[in-house]
N, C-alpha and C positions, 0 to 999 in steps of 0.2 A: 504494500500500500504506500503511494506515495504521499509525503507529511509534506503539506504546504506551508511557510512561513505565515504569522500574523498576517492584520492586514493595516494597512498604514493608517488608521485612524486611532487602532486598537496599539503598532509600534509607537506613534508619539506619543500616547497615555503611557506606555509605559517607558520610555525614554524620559521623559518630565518627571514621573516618579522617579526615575533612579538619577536625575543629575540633582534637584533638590535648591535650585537657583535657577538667577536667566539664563535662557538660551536663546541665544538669537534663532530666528525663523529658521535661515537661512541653515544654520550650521545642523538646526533641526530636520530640514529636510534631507541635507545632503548626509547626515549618521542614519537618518531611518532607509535612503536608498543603500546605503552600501552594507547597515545591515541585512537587507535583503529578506526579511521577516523574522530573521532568527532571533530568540529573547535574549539567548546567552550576551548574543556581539550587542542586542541593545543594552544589557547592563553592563557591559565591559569594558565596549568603546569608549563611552563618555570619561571613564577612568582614565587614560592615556591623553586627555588633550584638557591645557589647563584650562582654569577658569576665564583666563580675558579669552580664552579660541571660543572657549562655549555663549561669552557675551555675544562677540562682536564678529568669529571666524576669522580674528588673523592667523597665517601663517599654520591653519588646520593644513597636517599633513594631507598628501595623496591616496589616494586608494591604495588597496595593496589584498594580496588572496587573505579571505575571509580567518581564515583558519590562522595562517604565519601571524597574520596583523593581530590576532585575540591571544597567542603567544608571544608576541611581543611585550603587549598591554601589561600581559603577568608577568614574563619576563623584568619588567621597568620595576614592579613590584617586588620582584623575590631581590632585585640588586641592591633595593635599596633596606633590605637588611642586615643585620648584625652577620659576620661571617659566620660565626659557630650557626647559626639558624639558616643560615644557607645551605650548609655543607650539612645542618640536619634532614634538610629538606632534598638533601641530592640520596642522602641515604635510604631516605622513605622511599622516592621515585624508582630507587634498582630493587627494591623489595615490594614486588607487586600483590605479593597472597594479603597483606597488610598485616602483617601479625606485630601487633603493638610491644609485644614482651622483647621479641626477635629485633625490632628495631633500639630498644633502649640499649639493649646487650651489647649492640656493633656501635651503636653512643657512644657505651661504656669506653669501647677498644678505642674509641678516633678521639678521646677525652673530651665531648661535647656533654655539657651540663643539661641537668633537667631544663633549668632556662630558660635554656635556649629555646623552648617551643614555644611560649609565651607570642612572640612578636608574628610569629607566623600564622600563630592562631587569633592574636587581635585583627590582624593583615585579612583575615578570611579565609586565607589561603589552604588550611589543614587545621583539621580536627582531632586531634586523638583523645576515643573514646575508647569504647573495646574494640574497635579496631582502627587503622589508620585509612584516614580520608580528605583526599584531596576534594576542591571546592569543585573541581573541572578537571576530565581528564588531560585537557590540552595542558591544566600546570604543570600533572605528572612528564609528560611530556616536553615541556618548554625547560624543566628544568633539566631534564637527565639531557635534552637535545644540546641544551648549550653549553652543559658539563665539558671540560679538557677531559680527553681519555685518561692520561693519568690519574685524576680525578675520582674519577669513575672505578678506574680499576681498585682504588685506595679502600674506597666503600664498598666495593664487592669481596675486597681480602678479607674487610673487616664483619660483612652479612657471612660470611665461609665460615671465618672462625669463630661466628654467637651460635651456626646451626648445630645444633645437637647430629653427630653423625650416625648415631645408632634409630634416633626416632626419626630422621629426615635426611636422609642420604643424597638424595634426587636433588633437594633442593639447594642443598651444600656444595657437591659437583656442578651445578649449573654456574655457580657463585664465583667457583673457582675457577669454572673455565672464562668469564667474564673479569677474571682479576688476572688470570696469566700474562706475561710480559712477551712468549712468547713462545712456540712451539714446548711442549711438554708432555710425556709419554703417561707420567703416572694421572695429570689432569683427565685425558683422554682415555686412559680405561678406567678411570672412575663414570667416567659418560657414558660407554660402554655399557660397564654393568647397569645405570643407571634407565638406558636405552630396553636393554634386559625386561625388566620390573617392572619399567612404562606397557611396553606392549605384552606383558602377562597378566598386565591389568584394563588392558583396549586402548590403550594412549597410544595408538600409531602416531598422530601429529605429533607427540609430545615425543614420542621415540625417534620418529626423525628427525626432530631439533635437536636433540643426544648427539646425534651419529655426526651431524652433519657437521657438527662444533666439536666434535671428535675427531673429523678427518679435517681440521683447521689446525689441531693442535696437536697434531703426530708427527713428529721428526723425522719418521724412520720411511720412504719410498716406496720401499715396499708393503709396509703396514698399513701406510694412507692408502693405496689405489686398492686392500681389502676393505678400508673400513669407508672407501667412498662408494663402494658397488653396494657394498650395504645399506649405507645412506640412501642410494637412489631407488635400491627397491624400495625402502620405507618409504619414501617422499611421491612416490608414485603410487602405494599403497592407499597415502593420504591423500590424494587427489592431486599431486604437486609435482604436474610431469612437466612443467621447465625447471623446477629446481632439480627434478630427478636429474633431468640432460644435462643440467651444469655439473654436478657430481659424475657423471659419466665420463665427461671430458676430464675433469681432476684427475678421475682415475686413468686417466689413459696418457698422465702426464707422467705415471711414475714407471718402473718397470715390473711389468703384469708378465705371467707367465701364460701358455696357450691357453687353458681354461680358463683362465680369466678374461681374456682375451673375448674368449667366444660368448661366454655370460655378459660382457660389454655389449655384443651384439644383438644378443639375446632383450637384454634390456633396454637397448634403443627399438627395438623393434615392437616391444610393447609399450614403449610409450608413444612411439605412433599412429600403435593401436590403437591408445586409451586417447588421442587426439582425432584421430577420422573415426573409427572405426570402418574404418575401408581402406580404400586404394592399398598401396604399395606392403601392407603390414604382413598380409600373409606369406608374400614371397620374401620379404623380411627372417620371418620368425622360421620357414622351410628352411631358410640359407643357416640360420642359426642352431637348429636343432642339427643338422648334417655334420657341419663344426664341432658340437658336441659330442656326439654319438661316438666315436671312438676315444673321447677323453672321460663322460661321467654317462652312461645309461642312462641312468635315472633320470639329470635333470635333460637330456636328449629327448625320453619321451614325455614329459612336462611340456618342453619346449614343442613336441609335436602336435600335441594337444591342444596348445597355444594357437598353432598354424591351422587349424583344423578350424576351431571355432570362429579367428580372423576369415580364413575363406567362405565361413556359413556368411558372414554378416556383409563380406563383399557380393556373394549371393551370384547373379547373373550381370552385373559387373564386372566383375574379376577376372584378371588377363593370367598370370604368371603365379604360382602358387595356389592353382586353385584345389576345393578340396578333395576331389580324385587324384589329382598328383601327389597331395600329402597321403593321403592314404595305403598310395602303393609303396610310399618309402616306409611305413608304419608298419604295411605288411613283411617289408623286405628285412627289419631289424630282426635279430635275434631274440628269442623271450628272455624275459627280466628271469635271472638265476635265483633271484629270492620272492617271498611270496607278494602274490600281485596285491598293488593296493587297488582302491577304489578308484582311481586315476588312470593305472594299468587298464584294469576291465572295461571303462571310458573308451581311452583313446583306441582301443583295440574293437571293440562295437561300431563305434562311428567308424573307424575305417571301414568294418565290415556292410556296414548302410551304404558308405559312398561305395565300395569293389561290389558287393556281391548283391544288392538291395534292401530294401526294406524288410522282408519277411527272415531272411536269413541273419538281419543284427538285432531280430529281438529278443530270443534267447540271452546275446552278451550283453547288450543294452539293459536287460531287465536284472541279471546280477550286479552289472556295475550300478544301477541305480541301489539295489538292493544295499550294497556294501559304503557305498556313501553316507546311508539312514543309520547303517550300524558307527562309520567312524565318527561323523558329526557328533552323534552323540558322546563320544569322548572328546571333540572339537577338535580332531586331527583334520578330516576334513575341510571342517572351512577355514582352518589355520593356511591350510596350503591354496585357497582358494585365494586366499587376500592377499597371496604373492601373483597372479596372473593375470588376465587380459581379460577379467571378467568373464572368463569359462568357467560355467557352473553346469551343474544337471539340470536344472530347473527346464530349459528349452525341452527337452529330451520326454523328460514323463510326459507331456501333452501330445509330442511325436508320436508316443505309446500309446495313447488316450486313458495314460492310467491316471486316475482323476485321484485318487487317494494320494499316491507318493508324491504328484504334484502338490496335493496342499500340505505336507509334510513339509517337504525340501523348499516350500518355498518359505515357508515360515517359520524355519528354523536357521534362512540363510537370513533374511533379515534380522532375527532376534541376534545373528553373530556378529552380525555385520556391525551392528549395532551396537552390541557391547567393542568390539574392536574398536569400535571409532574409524570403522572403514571406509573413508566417503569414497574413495575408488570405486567400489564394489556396490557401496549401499542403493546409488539409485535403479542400479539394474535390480537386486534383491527388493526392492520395493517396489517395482515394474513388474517384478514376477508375478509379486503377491497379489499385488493391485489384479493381474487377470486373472490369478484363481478366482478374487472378489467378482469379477464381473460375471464369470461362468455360470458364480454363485448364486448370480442375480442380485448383491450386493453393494450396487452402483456408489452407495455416500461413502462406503469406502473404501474402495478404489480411486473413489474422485481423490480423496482426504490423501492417498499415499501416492498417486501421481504429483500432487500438488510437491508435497514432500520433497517426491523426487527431483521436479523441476526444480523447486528451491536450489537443492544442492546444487548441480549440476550449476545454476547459475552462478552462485557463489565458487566456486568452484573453476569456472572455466571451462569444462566440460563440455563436451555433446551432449543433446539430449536423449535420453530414453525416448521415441517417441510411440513404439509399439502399441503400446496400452492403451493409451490416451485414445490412438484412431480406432481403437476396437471399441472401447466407451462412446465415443460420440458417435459411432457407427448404429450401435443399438439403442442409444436415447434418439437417434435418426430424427435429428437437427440438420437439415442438407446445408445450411450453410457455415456450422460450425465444420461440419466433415467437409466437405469439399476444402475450405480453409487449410487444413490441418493437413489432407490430402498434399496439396501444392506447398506445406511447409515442407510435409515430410520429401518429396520430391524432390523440390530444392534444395536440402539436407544428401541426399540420396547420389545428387548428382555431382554435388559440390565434393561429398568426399569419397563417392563411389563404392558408397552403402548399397549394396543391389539388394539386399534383404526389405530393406524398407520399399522398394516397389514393389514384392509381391503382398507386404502387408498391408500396404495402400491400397491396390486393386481389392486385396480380398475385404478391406472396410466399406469399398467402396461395393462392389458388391451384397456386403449385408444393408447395406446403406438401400440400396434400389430395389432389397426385396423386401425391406420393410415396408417400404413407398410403395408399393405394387408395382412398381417401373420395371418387367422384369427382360425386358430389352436390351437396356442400359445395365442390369445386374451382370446378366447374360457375359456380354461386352467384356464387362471388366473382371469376371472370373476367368473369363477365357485366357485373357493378358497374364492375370497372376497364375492361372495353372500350368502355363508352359514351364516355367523351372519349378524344381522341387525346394522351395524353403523349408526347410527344416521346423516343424512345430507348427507350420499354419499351409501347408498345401491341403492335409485331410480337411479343413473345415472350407478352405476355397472351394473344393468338389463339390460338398456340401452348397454351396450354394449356389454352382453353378448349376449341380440339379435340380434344385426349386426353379432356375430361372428358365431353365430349358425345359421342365416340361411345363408352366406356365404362360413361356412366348414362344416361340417359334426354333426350339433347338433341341427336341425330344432326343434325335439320332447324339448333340454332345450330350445331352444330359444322361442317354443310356452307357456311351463309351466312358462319360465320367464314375458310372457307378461301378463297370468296371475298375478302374484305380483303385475308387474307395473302398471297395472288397476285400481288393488284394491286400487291404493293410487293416481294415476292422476284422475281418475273419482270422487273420495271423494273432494281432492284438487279443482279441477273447475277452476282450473287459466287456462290464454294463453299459456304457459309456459309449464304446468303439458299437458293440453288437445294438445298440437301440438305436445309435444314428444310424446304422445301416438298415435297418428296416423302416424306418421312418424315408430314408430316400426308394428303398424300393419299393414302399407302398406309394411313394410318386408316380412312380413308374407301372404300379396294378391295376387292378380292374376288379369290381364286385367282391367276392367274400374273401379274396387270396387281398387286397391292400383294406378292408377291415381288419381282417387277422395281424398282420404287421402294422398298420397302426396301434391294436389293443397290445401289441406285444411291444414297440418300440415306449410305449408311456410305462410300460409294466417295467421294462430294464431303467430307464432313465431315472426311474424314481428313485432306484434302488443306487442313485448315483450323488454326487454333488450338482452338477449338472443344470442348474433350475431353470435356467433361462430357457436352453434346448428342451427340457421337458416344457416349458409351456409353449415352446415354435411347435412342440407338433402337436400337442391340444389345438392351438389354432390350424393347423393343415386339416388333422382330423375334425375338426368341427365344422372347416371350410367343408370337407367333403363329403361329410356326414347331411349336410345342406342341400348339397347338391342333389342328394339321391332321395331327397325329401322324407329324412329322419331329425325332425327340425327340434321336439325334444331331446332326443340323444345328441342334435350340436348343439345345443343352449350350454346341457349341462358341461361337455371339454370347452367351449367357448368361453363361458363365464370362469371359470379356472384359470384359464388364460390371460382375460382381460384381467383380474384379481392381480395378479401376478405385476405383470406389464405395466398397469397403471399405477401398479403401488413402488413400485423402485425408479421407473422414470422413463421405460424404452417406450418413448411416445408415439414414433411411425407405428411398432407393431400394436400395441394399444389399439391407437385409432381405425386401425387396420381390421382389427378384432371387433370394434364397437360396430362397426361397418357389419361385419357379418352377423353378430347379435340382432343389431335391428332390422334384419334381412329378415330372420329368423321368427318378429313379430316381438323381440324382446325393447320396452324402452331401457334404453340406459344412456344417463350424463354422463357428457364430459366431465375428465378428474380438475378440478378447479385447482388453484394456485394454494400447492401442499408446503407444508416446513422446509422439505428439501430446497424450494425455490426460495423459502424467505430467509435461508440463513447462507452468512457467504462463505468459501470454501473454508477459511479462517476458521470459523465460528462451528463448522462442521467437524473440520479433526476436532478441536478441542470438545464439541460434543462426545465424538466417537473416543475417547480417550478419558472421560469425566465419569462417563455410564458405566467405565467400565472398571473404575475404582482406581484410578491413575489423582495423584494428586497436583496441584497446581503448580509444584516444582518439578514434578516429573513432565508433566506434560510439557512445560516451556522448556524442559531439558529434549523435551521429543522433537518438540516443533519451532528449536534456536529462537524463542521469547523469554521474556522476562514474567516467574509467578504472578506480579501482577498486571501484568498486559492481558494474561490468562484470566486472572479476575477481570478485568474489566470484560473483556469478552462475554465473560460467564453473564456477567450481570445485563449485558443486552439481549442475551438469548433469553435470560429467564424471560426477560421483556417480550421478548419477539414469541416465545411458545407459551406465553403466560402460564410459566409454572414458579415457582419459588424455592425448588430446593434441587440437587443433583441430583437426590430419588427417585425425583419426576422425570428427571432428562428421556429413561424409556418408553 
């Protein structure tokens, strides 16, 4: 949300409160434009310019960036105190946790008196209470920015030796490494360890700031270009793949041996990845994994894995690395001597999809999903997940159409990701989830964990996730949200030669026209997305290319398409896989043989997660139930239907539905403007997170606000749903 500044009738009132004498018009008008609405610069500014500038504006300085000129203003301030209170005030600013105890103690060592706080706290400037507080973070800043290094490092010796090393080791090492003179071996495996402890406890950012200030302060050539390849995994872990690439280069300044060498490569190669997700990565990460393969097995077929998953997403794009050529180098490796992880059975599946087809990688596909649910659970799994290019299983179980280990793996990759502090990974694991949600028919939260994900990604620098999102607005079938989001993802698609997003786009765009009844246009653009096989969304394209061809004018693709889809729900054997397929072949029937496969495709579906696809075929079967004028028996899969539809939010098929109801002689209203519409996406996570016994600090820990931004929030929903307590939220 963007925060508008005051408005300048509302900045003069308070500009005239905070100067407290005249002010000339003039000098009035020219402090409220250049504070530019903000209240801080109007209480601050006037500070820095004297009394004859504020009468009459002589010799009022020039503008200058908002931000420097309110650091200045304090600046003029912190100089013109007592030195001991200065250099108190440099020592608070390199101790950011504010621990008031911690700051007297390093006092103690620089000999600065109680005192000395006194003037800084008449000045406004800092507060110590139970804890230490600056008036504005710009002072924290303005002071430690205009500190002499040596300065700085003085106060950092002296925060090193108040921290207790046995209760706060992390924060002691950091201290030290901000007070070193310069290069230092035992600083820098103190960061190390440090580094350690961080990410055993989810602090990936906070581990690669360890690392990275670790391969600053290593003497030793060698030992730096290991501990910067470490650094740049981290940093890349954390979302931070230009800082990764500078560390990359470090390391490659020192002398690396061959496997280092080629994990340099390795690592450039995913960090390309995790910036297109396309073009050039995969033939990248093949060139890399080949490199390895006679130095470390192991991390050879990781890196194969890597290439594999970069060719899905380059898709029908992709030139050089595609993923049948990875595959056949996967099949050409020797087996791993020791027992196969979850990773092993992976990469060894998906080869066998890209060489030998689908039917024949379900078998390894479905142990390797199998043994991922077993390591995750000890967190081996997604430990090793949070080193990669964003290859997880999640794509794969919906490949399978096995709708259980999908909502497992996908919510268990978020809850890691999550504790890691893995923004790398996390908006793709909430991407994931997010489409379990929607399968689920649980549109407010999906919406609530795309949002999420965008967030990140934005903050971040990132691509985005946009998968989900076009499958969401596909099924609330908004044509002009989806078409939108269509030509974003496009434009995304083309720019970094994502081919996977084209077939996701047709295939939205397609549920998009059979919602609408347009099924010409559905037709069209399943055709488009069914030519290559995406990985995790060709079965549902089939799917709807069949609605649209035996609806307009393309029975003969819609029967060759049920072919395809046979060939992979008969193999699969799920509820899931085995109900969609009777459900398109009762498209395809006639009299008591496409009743019976409808009664049986609602009968597996239900026994599935599924909900959305169980009510598309109540509405098919009710549609057809109509037609052969059994107009009770469509009311009652009709009305089921619309129930469904119109209570989560897919509007096209809803209205689609209401259409065939009152065909049927039944009256029924339109769904009128529900809560989902009155509350903003904002107001929604923190609903979905309130209800569910999440407290006001967790939740702003979930969704990067402040507890009470959270309450405030709270407090307009209650408004908006007229309820009055969190009980109600449900």
């Amino acid at each position: 949300m963007m925060v508008t500044g005051v408005g300048d009738n509302d900045a003069r009132s308070l500009l005239v409160s905070a100067v407290g004498g005249p002010l000339d018009p003039q000098v009035r008008d020219r402090l409220v434009a250049e504070a530019n609405g903000n209240p801080l610069a109007l209480l601050e500014l006037p500070r820095g310019v004297t009394p004859a500038q504020l009468a009459g504006g002589f010799n009022l300085p020039g503008a200058a960036a908002l931000t420097s000129r309110i650091e200045e203003i304090f600046l003029i301030r912190v100089k013109s105190l007592p030195p001991q209170t200065q250099k108190l005030l440099l020592t608070a600013a390199a101790e950011p946790a504010g621990d008031v105890t911690l700051l007297w103690r390093a006092a103690e060592r620089l000999g600065i008196e109680a005192k000395a706080a006194a003037p800084a706290e008449n000045a406004g400037l800092l507060k110590l209470g139970a804890r230490v507080q600056f008036r504005h973070p710009l002072v924290r800043s303005a002071v430690y920015r205009d500190a002499a290094l040596h300065d700085r490092q003085v106060v950092h010796h002296a925060l090193a030796e108040a921290t207790d090393p046995q209760l706060d080791p992390d924060r002691r090492a950091w201290h030290r490494s901000r007070a070193a003179l310069g290069p230092d071996e035992a600083v820098a495996s103190e960061l190390e360890r440090s580094a350690k402890r961080a990410q055993a406890r989810g602090g990936i950012a906070a581990a690669a700031a360890f690392l990275a200030r670790a391969t600053e302060l290593t003497p030793d050539p060698v030992r730096r270009g290991a501990r910067a390849l470490t650094a740049a995994q981290a940093k890349l872990s954390a979302a931070a793949p230009d800082a990764a690439y500078e560390l990359t280069a470090t390391a490659e300044f020192g002398p690396l041996g061959e496997l280092q060498r080629a994990q340099v490569g390795r690592l450039r190669a995913k960090i390309a990845f995790a910036q297109s997700r396309g073009g050039d990565a995969a033939a990248l990460l093949l060139q890399a994994a080949k490199l390895l393969e006679p130095l470390a097995d192991t991390q050879a077929r990781e890196t194969y894995l890597e290439a594999l998953a970069a060719a899905v997403f380059a898709g029908r794009s992709g030139s050089g690395g595609g993923a049948l050529e990875v595959a056949e180098c996967v099949r050409a490796m020797p087996a791993p001597p020791t027992v196969l992880r979850a990773i092993d059975l992976l990469v060894d599946g998906l080869a066998t999809r890209f060489i030998d087809g689908y039917a024949a990688s379900l078998p390894p596909l479905k142990r390797a999903l199998s043994a991922f649910l077993r390591e995750e659970g000890s967190g081996a799994g997604i430990r090793w997940l949070w080193t990669t290019c964003q290859v997880t299983p999640e794509p794969v179980a919906p490949d399978l159409w096995d709708d259980e280990t999908w909502h497992e793996l996908a919510a268990r990759a978020v809850t890691s990701a999550r504790d890691a502090g893995a923004l790398g990974v996390l908006p793709a694991a909430l991407a994931y989830r997010a489409c379990v949600h929607v399968h689920a028919g649980e549109f407010a939260e999906a919406s609530a964990l795309i949002n999420e994900a965008h967030a990140i990604s934005e903050a971040t620098g990132n691509p985005h996730v946009r998968y989900t999102g076009l499958i969401l607005a596909a099924w609330r079938g908004h044509r002009a949200e989806v078409l939108d989001l269509i030509n974003l993802a496009l434009q995304d698609a083309n720019m970094r030669g994502e081919g996977r997003l084209l077939g996701w786009g047709g295939y939205a765009a397609a549920l998009l026209y059979n919602g609408l009844g347009e099924y010409a246009a559905a037709l069209s653009a399943a055709q488009q997305a069914a030519e290559y096989d995406d990985l995790g969304v060709l079965g549902w394209t089939l799917v709807e290319l069949i609605e649209a061809g035996v609806r307009g004018e393309g029975r003969e693709a819609a029967a060759a398409a049920l072919q395809r889809l046979q060939e992979r729900t008969r193999a699969s054997g799920t509820e899931w896989a085995l109900g969609t397929e009777a459900c398109s072949r009762a498209l395809l029937s006639d009299g008591r043989a496409a009743d019976a496969l409808y009664q049986e495709a609602i009968r597996r579906l239900a026994h599935s997660r599924i909900a959305v696809h169980l009510a598309r075929t109540r509405l098919l079967y009710g549609e057809w139930l109509r037609r052969n004028n059994r107009r009770a028996a469509a009311r009652e899969q009709l009305r089921d239907a619309y129930e469904l539809f119109s209570r989560v939010g897919a509007d096209a098929f809803a209205e689609r539905t209401r259409g065939e109801l009152l065909a049927t002689g039944e009256t029924v209203r339109k769904p009128t403007s529900e809560t989902r519409d009155a509350l903003t996406a904002q107001e929604a996570s923190i609903v979905r997170l309130a209800r569910t016994g999440h407290t006001n600090t967790q939740i702003g820990a979930q969704l990067f606000i402040s507890p009470r931004t959270v309450e405030w929030h709270l407090h307009h929903v209650f408004l908006k749903l007229g309820v009055t307590s969190r009980k109600d939220l449900h």
